[in-house]
N, C-alpha and C positions, 0 to 999 in steps of 0.2 A: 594835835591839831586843835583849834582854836572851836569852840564850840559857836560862836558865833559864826564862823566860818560855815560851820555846817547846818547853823540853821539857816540861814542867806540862802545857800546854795540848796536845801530844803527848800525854800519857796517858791525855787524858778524852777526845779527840776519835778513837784507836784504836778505841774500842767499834764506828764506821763501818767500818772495814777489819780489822782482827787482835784482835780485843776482849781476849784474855788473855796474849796472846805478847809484844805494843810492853809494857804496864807491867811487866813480869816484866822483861824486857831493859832497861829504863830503870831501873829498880830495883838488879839487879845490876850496871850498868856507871857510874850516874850517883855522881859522887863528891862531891855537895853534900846536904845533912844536907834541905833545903828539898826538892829533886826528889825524894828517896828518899821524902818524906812524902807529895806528892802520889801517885807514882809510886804505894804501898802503899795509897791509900784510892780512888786510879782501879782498880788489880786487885780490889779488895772490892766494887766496886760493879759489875764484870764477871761475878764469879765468884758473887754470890747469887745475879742471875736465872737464868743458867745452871743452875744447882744447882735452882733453883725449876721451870725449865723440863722437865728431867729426872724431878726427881720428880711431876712434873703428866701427864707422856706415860706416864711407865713404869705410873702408877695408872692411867691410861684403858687400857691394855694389860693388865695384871691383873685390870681389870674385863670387859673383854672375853672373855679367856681364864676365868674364872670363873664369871661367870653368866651366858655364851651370850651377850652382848648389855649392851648399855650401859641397855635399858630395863627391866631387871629393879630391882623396886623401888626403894628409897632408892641405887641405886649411879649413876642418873640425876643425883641431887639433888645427891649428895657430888661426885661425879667433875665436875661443871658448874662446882660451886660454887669448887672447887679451880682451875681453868680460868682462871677468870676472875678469880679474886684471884693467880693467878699473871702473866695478863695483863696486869694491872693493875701491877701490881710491874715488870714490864717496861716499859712506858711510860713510867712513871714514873722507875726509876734509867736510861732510856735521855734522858729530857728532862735527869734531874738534869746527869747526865756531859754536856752540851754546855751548859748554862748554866755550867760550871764548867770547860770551857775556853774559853768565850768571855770566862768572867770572867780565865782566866789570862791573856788577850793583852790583856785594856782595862788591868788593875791597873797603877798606876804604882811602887806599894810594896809589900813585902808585906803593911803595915797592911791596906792597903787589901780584902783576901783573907781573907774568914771560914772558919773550919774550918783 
């Protein structure tokens, strides 16, 4: 099997164990122009939800500290709303990152490999 094969598929399958640390270090160490690309759009699709996840917690905490409670008016609506499309964003780039290193270990070519 192709070592670049398995470092690729290394970078979308870390999100399970090290989500932003393996593409960073596969990134910085890997010296094929292919791995570096995977490497840099596996850490983008770590680093939104996170980023998402963050600003979803820190708003339910502001909302909290601010108007005594999460069921004060519209900051129920907002703060849910936000929640759950953060949720959903997670699910989502965590599905996408394993179909796309399951696709790095089938592919025979890189033709074969969209994006």
């Amino acid at each position: 099997m192709n070592d670049h094969r398995i470092l690729n598929a290394l970078s979308y399958f870390s999100i399970l164990f090290a989500p932003i640390i393996v593409p960073v270090l596969i990134w910085i160490f890997a010296k094929s122009e292919e791995v570096t690309h995977h490497a840099k759009v596996a850490l983008l699709t770590h680093i939104i939800p996170t980023i998402a996840g963050f600003i979803c917690f820190s708003s339910v905490f502001m909302t909290t500290l601010v108007n005594g409670g999460l069921l004060a008016n519209m900051s129920l609506f907002v703060t849910g709303s936000l929640f759950v499309i953060t949720l959903i964003s997670i699910i989502g780039f965590f599905i996408f990152n394993i179909v796309r290193g399951i696709q790095m270990l089938c592919a025979k070519t890189e033709e074969d490999i969209w994006i």
